[in-house]
Structure formats: structure tokens, C-alpha cells
C-alpha positions in Angstrom: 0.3 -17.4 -2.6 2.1 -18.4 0.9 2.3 -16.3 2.8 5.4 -15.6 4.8 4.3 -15.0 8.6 8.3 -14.1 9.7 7.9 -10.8 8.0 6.0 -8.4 8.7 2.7 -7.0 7.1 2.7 -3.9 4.5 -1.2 -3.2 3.1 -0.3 -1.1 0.3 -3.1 0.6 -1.3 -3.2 2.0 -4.9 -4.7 5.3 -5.6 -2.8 8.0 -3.7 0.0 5.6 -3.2 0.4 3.9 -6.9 -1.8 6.0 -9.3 -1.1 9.4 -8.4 -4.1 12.0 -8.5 -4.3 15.9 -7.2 -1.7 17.0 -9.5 -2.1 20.6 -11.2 -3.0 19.2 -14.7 -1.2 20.9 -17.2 0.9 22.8 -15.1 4.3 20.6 -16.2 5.4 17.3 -16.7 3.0 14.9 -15.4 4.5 12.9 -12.3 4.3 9.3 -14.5 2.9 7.9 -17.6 -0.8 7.8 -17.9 -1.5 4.0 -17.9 -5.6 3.4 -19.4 -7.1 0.5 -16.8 -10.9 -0.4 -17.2 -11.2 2.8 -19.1 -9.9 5.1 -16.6 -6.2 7.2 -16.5 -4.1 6.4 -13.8 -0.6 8.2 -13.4 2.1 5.7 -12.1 5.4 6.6 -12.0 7.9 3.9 -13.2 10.0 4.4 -9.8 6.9 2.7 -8.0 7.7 -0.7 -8.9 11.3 -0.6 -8.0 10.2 0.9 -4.6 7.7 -2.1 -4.1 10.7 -4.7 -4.7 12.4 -3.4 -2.3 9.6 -3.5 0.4 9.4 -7.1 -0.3 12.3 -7.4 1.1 11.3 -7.0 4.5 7.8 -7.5 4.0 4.9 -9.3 2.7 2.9 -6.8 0.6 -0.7 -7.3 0.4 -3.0 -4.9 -2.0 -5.1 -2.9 0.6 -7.1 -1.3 -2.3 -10.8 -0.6 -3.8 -9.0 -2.5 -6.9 -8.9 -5.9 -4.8 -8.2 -8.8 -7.2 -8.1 -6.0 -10.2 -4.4 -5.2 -8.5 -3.1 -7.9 -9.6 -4.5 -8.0 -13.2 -2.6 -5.2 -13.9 -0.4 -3.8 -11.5 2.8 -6.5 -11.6 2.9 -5.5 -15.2 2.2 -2.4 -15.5 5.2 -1.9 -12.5 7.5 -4.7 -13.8 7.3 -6.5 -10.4 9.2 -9.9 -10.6 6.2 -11.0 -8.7 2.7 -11.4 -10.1 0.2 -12.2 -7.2 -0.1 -10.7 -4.1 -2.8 -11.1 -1.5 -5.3 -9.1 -1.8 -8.0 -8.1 0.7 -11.4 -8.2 -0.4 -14.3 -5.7 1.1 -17.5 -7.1 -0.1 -18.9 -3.9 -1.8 -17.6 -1.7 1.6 -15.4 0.4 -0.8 -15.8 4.3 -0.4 -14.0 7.2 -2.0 -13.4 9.8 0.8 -11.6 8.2 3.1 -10.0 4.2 3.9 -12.0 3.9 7.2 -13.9 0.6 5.5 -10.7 -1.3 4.9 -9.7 -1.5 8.4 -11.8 -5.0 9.8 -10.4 -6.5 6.4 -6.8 -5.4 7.4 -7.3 -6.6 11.2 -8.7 -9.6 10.5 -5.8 -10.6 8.1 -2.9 -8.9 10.5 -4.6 -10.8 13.2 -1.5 -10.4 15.6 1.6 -10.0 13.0 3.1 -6.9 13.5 1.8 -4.6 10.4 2.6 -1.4 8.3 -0.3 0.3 6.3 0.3 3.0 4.0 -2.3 4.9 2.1 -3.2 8.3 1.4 -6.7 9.3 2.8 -6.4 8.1 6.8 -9.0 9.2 9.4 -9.4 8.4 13.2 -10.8 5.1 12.9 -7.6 4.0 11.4 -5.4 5.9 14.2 -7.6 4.1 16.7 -7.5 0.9 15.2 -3.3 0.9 15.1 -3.5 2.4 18.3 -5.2 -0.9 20.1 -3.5 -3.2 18.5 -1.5 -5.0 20.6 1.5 -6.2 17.4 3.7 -3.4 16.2 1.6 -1.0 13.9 2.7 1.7 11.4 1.2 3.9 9.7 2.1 5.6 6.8 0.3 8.7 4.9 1.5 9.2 1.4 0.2 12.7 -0.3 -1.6 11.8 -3.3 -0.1 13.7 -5.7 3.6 12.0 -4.8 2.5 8.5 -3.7 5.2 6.1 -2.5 8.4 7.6 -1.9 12.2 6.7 -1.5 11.4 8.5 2.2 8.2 6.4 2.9 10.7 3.5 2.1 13.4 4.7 4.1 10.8 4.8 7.1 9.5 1.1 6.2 12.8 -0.2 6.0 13.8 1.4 9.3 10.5 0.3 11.2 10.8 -3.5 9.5 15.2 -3.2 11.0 13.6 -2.4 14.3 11.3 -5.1 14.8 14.0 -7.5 13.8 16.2 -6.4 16.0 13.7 -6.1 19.2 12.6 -9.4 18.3 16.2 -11.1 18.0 
């Protein structure tokens, strides 16, 4: 895929942000359908995909996920995207569940000086430090595992991505 260096970056990563988890099982409706992916349940709502579309809008999404290329085997189908690939960061076996720590040289490195939005659910210091001393425009965005992607995480996006534009016009 070509990438298109006028926008800038969103990392979106999938569990926490996609697949919801952390929910009260059985305690109401589930927050999506459970969708079966190499033999595990993940919760997606069907809102997700309309929420990425828009992103796209004003930015170039890149999977920023433990899934890597596995994101887009099932993702733009499972979400109806009218896209099927995205770029996808890779991590060469760095993936950990606990916190998102290990994707952050994959992220620089393919940022490099692009202004860039991250959003994910499980952020520690290292990622604060890292947005902190980068010299492009950084965001980042926490999402509560058990809601994921929002119409307010959007909102924010959208508003961050306006402002760029217009400081750089």
C-alpha cells in the first residue's frame, strides 16, 4: 500500500480498541457480536468499522497490533472497511500482554518525523516519554478496554488532525 505522507499517522491497535475485553460477562448484552479468529472470541462492535472510515479521512491508519499482518486477514471484513490492507507494523516476536511499551521503536521508526496519533488501551511511561520527545506533533489516545474506539476518541482525532492542518496552512 502507498502510503500518503500529507496525512497524518493513526497506529490503531486491536484488542482494547477493536476487540473489546473487561466486560462483566453475563451481566447484559454483550458490547458486539463475538467474532471466532484463530480459535479465539473477540467482541467487535459493528460501529468500529464506520468509526475507522472516518479516521481515514484525515489519516493514514496503520495496525499497531500483536495481530500484525493477521489484522488484515480479518479485520477489513469482519468491519466492512472499503479498504482491505493497511500497513501494518511488525515486532519481531517483541509482543507482550501487559502493557504496549514494545510497540513504540516500531511506531518511531515508521512516524520517523510525520506528525502521529496512537491510540490503544494499555499505555505506560515509556509511551508518554516517547510522544513527549518527539519533535512532530504526537497524540495519544487511551481507549478503556471494555468500550474501545469511540465517537468521542473520533471527535478528538478529527479535532487534533483540523489543527495540524490548519497550523500547517
Amino acid at each position: 500500500m502507498v502510503t500518503n505522507e500529507t496525512k497524518p499517522i493513526l497506529f490503531v491497535d486491536v484488542d482494547g480498541v477493536i476487540s473489546l475485553f473487561g466486560f462483566a460477562p453475563g451481566v447484559g448484552e454483550l458490547p458486539g457480536p463475538l467474532h471466532w479468529i484463530d480459535g479465539v472470541a473477540h467482541c467487535i462492535p459493528p460501529a468500529v468499522g464506520g468509526r475507522l472510515v472516518r479516521l481515514a479521512e484525515d489519516f493514514e491508519l496503520v495496525w499497531a497490533t500483536g495481530w500484525e499482518e493477521r489484522a488484515n486477514e480479518h479485520l477489513p471484513y469482519l468491519l466492512e472497511l472499503p479498504f482491505r490492507d493497511l500497513p501494518c507494523l511488525t515486532f519481531d516476536g517483541r509482543a507482550m500482554f501487559g502493557s504496549s511499551h514494545w510497540k513504540v521503536d516500531a511506531i518511531d521508526e515508521y512516524a520517523a518525523d510525520r506528525p502521529a496519533a496512537w491510540i490503544d488501551d494499555n499505555m505506560n511511561e515509556e509511551c508518554h516519554a516517547w510522544a513527549q520527545r518527539r519533535e512532530a506533533p504526537t497524540l495519544l489516545v487511551e481507549t478503556k478496554p471494555s468500550e474501545g474506539l469511540t465517537d468521542d476518541h473520533v471527535e478528538r482525532l478529527h479535532a487534533w488532525a483540523s489543527n495540524r492542518r490548519n497550523n500547517d496552512a
